[in-house]
FIGU-192894 format. One record per atom (N, C-alpha, C): residue number from 1; residue in three letters; atom name; x, y, z. Coordinates in steps of 0.02 Angstrom, whole numbers, plus 32768, in hexadecimal, padded with zeros to 4 digits. Last residue first. Example, Ala and Ser with C-alpha at 12.3 -4.5 7.8 and 13.67 -1.06 7.14 Angstrom:
<pts>
> padren|gulum|mitor|east|north|up
> 2|Ser|N|8282|7F90|8162
> 2|Ser|CA|82AC|7FCB|8165
> 2|Ser|C|8285|8002|818A
> 1|Ala|N|8294|7EE4|8186
> 1|Ala|CA|8267|7F1F|8186
> 1|Ala|C|8294|7F5B|8186
</pts>
This chain:
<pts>
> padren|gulum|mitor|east|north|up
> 186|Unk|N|7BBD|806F|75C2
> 186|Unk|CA|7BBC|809B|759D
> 186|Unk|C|7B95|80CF|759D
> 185|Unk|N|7C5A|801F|7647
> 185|Unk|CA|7BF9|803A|7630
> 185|Unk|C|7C00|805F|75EE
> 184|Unk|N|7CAA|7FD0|7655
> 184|Unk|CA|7C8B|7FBD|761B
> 184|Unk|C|7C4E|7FE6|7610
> 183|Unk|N|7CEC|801C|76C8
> 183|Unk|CA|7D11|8024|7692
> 183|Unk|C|7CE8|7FF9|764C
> 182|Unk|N|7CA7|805E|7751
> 182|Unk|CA|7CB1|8022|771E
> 182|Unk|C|7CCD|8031|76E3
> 181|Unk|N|7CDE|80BA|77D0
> 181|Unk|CA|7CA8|80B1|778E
> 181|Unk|C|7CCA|807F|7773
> 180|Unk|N|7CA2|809B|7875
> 180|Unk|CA|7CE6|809D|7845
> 180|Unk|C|7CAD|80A3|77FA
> 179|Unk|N|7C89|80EC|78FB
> 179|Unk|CA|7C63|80D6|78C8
> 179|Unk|C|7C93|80D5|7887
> 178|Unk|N|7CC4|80D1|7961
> 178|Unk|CA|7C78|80B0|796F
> 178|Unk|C|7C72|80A9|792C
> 177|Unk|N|7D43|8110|792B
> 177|Unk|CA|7D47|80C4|7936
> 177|Unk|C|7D1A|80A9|7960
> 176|Unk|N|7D1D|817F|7905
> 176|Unk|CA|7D31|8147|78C8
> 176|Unk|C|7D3E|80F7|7903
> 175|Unk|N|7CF5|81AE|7995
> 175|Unk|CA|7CCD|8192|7969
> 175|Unk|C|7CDB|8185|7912
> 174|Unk|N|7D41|81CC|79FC
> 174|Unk|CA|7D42|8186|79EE
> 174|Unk|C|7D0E|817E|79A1
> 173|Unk|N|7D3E|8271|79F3
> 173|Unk|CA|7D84|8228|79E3
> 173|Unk|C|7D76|81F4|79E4
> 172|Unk|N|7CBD|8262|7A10
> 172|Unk|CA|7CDA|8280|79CF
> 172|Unk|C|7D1B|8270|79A7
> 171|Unk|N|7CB0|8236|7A89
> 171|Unk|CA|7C95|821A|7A45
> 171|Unk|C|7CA3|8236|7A30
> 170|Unk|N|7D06|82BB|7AC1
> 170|Unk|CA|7D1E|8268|7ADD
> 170|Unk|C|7CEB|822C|7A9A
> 169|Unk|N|7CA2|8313|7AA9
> 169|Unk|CA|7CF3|8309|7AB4
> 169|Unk|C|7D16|82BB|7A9C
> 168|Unk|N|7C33|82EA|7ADF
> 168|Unk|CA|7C3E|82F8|7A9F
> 168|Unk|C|7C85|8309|7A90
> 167|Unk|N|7C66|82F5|7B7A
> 167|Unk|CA|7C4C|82B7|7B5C
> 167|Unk|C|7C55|82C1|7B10
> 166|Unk|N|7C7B|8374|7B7D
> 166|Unk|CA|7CBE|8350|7B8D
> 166|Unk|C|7CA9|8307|7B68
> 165|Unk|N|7BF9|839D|7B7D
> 165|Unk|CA|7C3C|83B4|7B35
> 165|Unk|C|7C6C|8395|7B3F
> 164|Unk|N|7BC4|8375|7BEB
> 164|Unk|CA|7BA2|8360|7BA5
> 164|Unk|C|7BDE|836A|7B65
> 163|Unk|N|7C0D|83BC|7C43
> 163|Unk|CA|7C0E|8380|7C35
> 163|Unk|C|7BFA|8356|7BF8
> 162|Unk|N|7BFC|8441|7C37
> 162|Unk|CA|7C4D|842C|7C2A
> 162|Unk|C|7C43|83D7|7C1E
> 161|Unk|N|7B80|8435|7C66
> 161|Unk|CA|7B8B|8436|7C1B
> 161|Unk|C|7BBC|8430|7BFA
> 160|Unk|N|7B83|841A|7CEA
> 160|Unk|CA|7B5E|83E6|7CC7
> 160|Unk|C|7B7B|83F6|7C74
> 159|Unk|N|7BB8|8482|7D0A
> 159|Unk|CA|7BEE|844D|7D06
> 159|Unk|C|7BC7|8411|7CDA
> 158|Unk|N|7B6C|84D8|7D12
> 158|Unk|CA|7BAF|84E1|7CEA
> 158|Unk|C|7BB8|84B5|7CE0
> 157|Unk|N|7B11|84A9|7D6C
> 157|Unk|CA|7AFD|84AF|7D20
> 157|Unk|C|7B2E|84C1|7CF5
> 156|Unk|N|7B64|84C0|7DE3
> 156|Unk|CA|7B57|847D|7DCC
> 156|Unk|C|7B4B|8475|7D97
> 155|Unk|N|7B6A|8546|7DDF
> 155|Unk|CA|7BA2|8529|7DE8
> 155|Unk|C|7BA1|84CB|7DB7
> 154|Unk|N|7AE4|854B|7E10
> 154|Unk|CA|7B12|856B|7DE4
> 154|Unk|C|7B43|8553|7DB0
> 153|Unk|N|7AE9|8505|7E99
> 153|Unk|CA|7AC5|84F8|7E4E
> 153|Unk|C|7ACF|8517|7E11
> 152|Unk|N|7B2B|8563|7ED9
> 152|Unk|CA|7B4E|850F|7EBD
> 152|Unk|C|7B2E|84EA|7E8F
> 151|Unk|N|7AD8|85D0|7EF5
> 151|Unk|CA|7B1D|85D7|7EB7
> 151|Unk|C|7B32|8592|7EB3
> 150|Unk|N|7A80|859C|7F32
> 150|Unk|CA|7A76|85BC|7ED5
> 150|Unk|C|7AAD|85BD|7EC0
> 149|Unk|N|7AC2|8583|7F9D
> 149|Unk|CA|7AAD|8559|7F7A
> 149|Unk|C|7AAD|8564|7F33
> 148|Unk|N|7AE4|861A|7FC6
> 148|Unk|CA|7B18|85E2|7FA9
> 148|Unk|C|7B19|8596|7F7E
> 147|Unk|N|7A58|8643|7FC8
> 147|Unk|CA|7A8F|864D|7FAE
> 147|Unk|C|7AB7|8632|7F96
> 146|Unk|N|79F7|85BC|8008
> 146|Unk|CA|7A2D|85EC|8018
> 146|Unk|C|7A3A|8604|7FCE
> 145|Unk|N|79BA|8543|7FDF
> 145|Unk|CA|7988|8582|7FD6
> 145|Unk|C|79A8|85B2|8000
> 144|Unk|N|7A0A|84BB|804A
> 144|Unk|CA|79EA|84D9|800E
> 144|Unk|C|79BA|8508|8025
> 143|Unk|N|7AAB|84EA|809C
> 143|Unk|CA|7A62|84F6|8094
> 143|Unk|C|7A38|8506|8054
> 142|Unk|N|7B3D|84B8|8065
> 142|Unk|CA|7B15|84E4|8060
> 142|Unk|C|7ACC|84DE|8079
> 141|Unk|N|7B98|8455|8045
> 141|Unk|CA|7BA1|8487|8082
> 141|Unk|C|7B71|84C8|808A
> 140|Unk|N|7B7A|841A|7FC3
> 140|Unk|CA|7B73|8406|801A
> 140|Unk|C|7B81|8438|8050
> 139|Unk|N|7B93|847B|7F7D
> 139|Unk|CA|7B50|8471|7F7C
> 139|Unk|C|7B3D|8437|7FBF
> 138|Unk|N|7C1D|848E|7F69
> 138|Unk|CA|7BFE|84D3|7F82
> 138|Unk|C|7BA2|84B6|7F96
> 137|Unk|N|7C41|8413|7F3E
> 137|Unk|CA|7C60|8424|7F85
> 137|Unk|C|7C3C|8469|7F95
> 136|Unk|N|7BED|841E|7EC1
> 136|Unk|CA|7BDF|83F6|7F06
> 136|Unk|C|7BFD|8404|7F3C
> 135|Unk|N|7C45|8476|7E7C
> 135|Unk|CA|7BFB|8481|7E9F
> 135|Unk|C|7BEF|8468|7EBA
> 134|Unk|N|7CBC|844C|7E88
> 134|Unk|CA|7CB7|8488|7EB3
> 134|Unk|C|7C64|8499|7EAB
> 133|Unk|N|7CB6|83C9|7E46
> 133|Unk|CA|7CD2|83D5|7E88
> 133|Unk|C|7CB9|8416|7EAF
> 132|Unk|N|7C91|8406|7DC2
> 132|Unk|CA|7C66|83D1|7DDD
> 132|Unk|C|7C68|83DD|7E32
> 131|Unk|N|7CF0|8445|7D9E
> 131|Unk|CA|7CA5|8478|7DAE
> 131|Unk|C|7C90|8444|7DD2
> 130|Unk|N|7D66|83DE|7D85
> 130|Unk|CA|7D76|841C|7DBC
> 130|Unk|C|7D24|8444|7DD7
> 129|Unk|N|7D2D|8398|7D33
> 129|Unk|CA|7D2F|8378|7D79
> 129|Unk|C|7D31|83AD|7DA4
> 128|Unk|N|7D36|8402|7CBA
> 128|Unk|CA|7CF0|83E4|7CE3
> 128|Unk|C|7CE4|83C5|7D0A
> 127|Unk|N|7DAB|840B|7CB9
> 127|Unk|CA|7D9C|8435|7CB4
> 127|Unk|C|7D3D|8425|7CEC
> 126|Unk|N|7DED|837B|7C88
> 126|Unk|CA|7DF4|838D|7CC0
> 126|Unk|C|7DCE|83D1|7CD9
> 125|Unk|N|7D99|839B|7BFD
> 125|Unk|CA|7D89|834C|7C3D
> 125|Unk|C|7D8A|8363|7C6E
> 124|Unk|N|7DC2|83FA|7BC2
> 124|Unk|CA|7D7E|8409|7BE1
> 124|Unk|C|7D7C|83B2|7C19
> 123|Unk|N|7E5C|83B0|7BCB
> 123|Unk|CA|7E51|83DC|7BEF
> 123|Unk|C|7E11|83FA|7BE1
> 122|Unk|N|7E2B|82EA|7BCE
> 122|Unk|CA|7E3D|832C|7BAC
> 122|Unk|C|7E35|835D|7BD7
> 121|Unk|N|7E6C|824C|7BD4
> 121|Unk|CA|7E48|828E|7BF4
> 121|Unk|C|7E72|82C1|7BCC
> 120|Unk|N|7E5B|81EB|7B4F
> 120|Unk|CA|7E7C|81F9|7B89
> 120|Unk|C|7E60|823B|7B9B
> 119|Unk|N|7E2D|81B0|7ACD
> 119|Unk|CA|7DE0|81C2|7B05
> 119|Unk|C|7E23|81CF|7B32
> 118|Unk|N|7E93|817B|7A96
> 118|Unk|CA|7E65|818D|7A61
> 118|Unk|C|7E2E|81B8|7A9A
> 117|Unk|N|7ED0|8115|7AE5
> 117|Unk|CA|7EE1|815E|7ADB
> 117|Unk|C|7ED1|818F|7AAB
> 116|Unk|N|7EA0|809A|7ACC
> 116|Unk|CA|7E83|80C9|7B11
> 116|Unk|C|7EA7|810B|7AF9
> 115|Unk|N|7E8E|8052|7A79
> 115|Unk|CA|7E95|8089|7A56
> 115|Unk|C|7E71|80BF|7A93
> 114|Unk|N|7E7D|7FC6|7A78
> 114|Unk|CA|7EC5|7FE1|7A75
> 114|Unk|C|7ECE|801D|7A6E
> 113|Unk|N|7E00|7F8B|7A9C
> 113|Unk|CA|7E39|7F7C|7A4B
> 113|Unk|C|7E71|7FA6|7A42
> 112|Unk|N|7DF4|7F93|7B1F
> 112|Unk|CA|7DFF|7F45|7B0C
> 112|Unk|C|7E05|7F51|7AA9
> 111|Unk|N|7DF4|8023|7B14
> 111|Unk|CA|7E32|7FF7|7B3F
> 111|Unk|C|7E45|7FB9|7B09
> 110|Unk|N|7D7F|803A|7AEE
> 110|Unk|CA|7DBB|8043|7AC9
> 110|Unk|C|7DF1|8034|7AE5
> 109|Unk|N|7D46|7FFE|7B52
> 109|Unk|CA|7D23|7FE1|7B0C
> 109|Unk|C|7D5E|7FEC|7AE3
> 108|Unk|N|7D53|805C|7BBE
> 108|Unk|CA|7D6D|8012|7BBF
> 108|Unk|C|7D62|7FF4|7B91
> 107|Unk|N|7D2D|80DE|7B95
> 107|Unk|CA|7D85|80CD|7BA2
> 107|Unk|C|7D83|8069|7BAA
> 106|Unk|N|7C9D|80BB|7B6F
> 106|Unk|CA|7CCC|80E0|7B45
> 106|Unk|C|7D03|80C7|7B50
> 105|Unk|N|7C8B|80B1|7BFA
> 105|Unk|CA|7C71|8075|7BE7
> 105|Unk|C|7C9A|8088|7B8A
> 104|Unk|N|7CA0|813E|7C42
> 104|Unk|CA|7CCC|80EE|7C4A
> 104|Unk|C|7CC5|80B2|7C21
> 103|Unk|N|7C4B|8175|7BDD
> 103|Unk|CA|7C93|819A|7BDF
> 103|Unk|C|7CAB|814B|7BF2
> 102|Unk|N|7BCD|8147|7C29
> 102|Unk|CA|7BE6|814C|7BCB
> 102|Unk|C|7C27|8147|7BC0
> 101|Unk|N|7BE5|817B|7C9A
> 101|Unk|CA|7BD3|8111|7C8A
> 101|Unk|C|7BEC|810C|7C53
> 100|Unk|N|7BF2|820D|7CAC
> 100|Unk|CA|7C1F|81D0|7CC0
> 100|Unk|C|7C22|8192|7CAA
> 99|Unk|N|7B74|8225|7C7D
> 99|Unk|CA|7BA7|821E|7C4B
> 99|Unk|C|7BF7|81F9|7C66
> 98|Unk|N|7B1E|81F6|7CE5
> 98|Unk|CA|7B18|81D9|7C96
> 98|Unk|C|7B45|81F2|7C73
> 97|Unk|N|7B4F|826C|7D3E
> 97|Unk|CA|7B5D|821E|7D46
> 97|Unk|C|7B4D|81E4|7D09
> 96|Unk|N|7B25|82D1|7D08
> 96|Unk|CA|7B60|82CA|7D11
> 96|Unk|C|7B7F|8285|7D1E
> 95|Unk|N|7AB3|82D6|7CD2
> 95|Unk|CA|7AC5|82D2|7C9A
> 95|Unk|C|7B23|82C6|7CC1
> 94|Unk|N|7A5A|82B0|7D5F
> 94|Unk|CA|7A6D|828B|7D1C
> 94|Unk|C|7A98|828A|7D02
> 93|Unk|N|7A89|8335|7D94
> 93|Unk|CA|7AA9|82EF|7DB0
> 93|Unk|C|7AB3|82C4|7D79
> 92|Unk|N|7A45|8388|7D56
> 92|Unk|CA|7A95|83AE|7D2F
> 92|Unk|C|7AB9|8355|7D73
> 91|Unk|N|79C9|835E|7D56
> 91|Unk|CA|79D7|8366|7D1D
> 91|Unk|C|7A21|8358|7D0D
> 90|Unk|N|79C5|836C|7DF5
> 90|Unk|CA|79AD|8329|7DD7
> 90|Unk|C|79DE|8332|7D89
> 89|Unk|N|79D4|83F2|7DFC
> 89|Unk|CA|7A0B|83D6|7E23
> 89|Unk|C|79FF|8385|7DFA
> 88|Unk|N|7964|8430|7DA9
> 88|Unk|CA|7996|8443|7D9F
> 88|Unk|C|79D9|840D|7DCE
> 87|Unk|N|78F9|83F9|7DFD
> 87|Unk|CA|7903|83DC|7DB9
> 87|Unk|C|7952|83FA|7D9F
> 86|Unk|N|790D|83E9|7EA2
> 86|Unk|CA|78FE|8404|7E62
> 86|Unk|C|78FF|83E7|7E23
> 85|Unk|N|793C|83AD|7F1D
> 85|Unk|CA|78FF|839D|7F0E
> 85|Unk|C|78DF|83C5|7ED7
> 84|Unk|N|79A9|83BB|7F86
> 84|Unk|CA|7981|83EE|7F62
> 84|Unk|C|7952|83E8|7F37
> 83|Unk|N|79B0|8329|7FA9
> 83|Unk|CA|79A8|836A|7FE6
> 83|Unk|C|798B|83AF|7FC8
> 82|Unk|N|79C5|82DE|7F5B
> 82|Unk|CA|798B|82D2|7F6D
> 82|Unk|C|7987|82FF|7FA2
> 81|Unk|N|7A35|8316|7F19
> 81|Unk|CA|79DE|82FC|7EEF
> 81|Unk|C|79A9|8310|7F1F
> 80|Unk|N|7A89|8315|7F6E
> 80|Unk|CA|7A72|834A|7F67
> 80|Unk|C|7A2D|8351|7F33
> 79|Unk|N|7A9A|827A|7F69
> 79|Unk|CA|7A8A|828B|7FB8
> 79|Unk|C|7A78|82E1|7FA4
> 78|Unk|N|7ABC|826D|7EE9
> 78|Unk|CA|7A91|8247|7F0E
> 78|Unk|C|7A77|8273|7F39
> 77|Unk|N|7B4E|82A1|7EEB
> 77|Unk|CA|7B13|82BD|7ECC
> 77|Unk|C|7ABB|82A2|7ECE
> 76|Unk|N|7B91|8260|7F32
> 76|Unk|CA|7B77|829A|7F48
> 76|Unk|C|7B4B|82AC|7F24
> 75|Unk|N|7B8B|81DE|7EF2
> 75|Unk|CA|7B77|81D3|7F19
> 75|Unk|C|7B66|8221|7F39
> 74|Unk|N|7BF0|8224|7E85
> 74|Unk|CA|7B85|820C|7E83
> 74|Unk|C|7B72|81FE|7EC1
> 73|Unk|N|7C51|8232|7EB9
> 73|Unk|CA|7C29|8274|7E9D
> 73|Unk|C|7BD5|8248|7E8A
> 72|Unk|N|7C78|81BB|7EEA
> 72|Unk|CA|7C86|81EB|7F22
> 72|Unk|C|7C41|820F|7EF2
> 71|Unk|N|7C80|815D|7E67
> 71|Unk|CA|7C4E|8148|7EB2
> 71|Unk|C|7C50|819D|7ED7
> 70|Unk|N|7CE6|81AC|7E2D
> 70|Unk|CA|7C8A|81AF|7E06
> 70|Unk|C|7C80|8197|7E44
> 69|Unk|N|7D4D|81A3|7E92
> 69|Unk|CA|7D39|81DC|7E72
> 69|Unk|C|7CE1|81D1|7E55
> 68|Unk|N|7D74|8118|7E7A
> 68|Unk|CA|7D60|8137|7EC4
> 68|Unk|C|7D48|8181|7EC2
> 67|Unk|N|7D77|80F4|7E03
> 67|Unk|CA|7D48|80DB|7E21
> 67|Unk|C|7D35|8110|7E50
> 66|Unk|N|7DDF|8127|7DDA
> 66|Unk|CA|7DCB|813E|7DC3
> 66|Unk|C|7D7A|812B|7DED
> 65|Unk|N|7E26|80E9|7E51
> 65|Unk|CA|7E2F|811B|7E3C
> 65|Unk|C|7E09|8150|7E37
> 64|Unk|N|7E3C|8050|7E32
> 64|Unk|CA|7E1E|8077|7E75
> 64|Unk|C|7E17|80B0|7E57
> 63|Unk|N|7E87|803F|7DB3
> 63|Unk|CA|7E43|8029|7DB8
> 63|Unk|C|7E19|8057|7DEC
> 62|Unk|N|7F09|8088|7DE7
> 62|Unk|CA|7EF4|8090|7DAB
> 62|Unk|C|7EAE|807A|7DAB
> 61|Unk|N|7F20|8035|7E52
> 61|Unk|CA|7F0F|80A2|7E61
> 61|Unk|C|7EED|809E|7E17
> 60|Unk|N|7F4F|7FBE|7E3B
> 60|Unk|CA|7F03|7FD5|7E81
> 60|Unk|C|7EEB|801D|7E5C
> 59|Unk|N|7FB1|7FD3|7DD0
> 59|Unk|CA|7F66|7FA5|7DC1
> 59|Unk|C|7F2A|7FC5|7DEF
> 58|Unk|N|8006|8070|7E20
> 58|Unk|CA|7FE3|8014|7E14
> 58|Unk|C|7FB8|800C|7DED
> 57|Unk|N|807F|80DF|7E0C
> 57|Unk|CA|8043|80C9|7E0F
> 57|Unk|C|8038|8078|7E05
> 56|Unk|N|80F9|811F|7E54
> 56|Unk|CA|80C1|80F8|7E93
> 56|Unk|C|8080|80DC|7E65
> 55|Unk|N|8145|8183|7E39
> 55|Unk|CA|814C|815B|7DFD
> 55|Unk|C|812B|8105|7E42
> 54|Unk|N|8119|81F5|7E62
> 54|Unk|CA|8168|81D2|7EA5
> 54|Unk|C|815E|818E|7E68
> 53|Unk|N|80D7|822E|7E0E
> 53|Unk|CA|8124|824C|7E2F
> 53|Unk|C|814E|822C|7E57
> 52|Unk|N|8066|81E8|7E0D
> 52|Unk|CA|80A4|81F6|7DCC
> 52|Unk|C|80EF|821C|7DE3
> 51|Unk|N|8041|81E2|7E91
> 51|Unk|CA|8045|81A5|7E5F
> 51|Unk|C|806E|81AD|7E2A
> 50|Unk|N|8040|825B|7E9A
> 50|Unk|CA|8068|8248|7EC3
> 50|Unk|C|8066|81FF|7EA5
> 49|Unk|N|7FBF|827A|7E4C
> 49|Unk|CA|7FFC|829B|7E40
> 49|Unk|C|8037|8282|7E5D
> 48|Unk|N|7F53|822C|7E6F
> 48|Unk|CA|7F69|822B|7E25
> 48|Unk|C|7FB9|8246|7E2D
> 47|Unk|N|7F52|825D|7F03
> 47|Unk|CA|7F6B|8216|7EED
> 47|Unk|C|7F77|821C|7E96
> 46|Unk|N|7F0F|82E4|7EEC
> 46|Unk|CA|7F4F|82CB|7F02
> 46|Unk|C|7F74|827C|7F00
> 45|Unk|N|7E9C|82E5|7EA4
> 45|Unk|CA|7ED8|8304|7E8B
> 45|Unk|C|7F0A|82EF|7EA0
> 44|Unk|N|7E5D|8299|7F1B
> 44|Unk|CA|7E4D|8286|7ED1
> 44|Unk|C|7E8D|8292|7EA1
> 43|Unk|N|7E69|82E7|7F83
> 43|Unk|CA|7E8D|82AC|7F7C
> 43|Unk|C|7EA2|828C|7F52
> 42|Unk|N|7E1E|834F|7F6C
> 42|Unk|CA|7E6D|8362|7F69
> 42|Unk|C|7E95|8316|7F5D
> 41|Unk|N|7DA4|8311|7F6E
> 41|Unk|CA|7DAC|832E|7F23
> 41|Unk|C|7DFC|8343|7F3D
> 40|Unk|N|7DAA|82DB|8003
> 40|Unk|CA|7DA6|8298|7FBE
> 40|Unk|C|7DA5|82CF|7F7A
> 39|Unk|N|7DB0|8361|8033
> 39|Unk|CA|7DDD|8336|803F
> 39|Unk|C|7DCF|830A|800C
> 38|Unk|N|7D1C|839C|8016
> 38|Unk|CA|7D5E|83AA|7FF8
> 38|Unk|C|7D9D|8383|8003
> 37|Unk|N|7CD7|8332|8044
> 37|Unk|CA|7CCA|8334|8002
> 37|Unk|C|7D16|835B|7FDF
> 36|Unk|N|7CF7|8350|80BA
> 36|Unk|CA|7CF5|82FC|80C9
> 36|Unk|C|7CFE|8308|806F
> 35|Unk|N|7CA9|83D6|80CD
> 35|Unk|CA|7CF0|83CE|80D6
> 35|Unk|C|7D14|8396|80D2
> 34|Unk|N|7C3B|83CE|80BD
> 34|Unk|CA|7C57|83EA|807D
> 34|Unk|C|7CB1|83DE|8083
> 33|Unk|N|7C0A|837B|8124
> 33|Unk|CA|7C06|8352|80E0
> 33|Unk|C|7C2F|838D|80AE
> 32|Unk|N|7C2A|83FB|8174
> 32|Unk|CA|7C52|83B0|816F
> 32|Unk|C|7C5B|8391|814B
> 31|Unk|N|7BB2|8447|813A
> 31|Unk|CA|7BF4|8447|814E
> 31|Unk|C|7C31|8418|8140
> 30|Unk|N|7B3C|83F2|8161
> 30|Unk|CA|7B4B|8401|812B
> 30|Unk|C|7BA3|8423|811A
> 29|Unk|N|7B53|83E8|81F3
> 29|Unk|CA|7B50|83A0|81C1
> 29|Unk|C|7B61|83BC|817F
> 28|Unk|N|7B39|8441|8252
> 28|Unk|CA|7B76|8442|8228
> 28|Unk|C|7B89|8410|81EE
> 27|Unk|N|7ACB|8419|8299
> 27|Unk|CA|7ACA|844B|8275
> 27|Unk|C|7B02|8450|823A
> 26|Unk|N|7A91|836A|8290
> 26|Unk|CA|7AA1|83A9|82A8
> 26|Unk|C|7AC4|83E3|8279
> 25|Unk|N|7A53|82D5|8269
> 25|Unk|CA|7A20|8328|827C
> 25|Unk|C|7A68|8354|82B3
> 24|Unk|N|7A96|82AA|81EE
> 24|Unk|CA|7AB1|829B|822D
> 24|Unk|C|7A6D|82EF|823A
> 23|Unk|N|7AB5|82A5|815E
> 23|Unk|CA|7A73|8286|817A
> 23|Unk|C|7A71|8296|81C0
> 22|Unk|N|7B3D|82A3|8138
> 22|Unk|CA|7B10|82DD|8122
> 22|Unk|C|7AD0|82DB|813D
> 21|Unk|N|7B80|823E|819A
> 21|Unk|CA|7B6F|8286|819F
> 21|Unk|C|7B44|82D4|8182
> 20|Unk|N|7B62|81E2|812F
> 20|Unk|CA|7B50|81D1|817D
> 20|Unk|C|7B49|8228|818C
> 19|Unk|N|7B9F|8217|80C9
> 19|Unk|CA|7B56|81F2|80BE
> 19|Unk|C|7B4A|81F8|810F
> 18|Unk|N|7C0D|81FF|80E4
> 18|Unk|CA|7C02|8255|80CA
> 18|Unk|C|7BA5|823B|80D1
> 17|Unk|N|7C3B|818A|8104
> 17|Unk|CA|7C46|81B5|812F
> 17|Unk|C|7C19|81F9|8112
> 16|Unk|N|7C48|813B|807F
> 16|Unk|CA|7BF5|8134|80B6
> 16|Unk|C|7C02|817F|80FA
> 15|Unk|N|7CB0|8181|805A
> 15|Unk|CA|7C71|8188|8033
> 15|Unk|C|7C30|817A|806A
> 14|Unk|N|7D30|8175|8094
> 14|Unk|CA|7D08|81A4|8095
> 14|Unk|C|7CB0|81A2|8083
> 13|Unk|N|7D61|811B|8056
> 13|Unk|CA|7D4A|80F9|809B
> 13|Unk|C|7D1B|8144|8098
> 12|Unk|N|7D89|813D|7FC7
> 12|Unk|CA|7D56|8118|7FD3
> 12|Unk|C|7D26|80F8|8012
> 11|Unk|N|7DF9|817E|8005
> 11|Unk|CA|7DB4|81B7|7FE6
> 11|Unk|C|7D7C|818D|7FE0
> 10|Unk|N|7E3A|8120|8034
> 10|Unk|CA|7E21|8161|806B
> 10|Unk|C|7DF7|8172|804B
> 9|Unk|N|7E69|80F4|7FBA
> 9|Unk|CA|7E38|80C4|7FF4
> 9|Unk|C|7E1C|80F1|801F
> 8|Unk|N|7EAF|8151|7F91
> 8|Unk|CA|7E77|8144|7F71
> 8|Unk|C|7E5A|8111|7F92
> 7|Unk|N|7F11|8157|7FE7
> 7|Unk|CA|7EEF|819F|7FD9
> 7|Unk|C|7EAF|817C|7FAD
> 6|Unk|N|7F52|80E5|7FE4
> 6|Unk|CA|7F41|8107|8021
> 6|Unk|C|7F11|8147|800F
> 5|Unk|N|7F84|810C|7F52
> 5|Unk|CA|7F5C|80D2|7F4F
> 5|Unk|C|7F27|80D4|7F9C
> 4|Unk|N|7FED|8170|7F6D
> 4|Unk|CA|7FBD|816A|7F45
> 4|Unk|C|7F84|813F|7F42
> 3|Unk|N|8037|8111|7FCB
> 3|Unk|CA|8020|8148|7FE4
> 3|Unk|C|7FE3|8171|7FB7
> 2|Unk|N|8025|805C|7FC9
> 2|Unk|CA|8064|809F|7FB9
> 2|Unk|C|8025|80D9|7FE4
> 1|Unk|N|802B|7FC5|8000
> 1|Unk|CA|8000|8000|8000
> 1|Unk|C|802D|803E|8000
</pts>
């Protein structure tokens, strides 16, 4: 167990932890859960990087990883579904967690023919983890029908659309190889 790999079991021990406390009847719950949320989004960054710098990465960090990230952000996005109870938080969850399935189910299809570096992260990719993170970390720590709330919903409809373009991103390079043309049509 390196130190990268320590960072991504923590973000995944985290997960029922942010759940237990966002539920907990006291005042600071929302708080905490923002602060349980920012630790697993620094962690996120920080194991990738200390994995390539102390030359620490595995098979574990590489699979865990990516895992311990989509579980962490749906699973929050769950728990703010069903606390703000709009169509706007439902909409910009969907389209964020249905493009996660696409996107993974994309990298492992082009894995198994060799052409994972056809779909590797791009900067709107990284661009739209970064809105993703900072509206939820602004949308747990918030009281819904605050201020601050509006603004993590904000925040969130950004990101929903960084997402949709990161997705058309990402099919746009794979798609000679969803959709190859034939060489006998006429």
């Amino acid at each position: 167990m390196n130190i990268p790999n320590f960072l991504t079991t923590l973000r995944i021990a985290l997960i029922p932890v942010l759940v237990v406390i966002y539920y907990l009847p006291w005042s600071e719950r929302y708080l905490v859960s923002a602060l349980i949320f920012g630790v697993a989004a620094v962690t996120d960054w920080l194991d990738g990087y200390l994995a390539r710098k102390l030359d620490q990465t595995t098979p574990f960090g590489a699979f865990f990883d990516p895992v311990a990230d989509k579980v962490m952000v749906s699973v929050a996005l769950v728990l703010l579904v069903a606390a703000y109870d709009n169509i706007l938080m439902t909409l910009a969850s969907a389209v964020i967690v249905g493009r996660e399935i696409v996107i993974s189910a994309l990298r492992e299809w082009m894995a198994e023919l060799g052409k994972r570096a056809s779909v590797a992260v791009s900067f709107i990719g990284k661009l739209k983890t970064a809105m993703q993170m900072l509206a939820i970390f602004v949308l747990l720590g918030s009281y819904p029908g605050t201020l601050y709330a509006d603004i993590g919903q904000g925040i969130l409809a950004v990101a929903a659309v960084l997402t949709l373009w990161s997705m058309y991103v990402y099919l746009k390079a794979a798609w000679p190889v969803l959709m190859p043309k034939k060489s006998n049509e006429i």
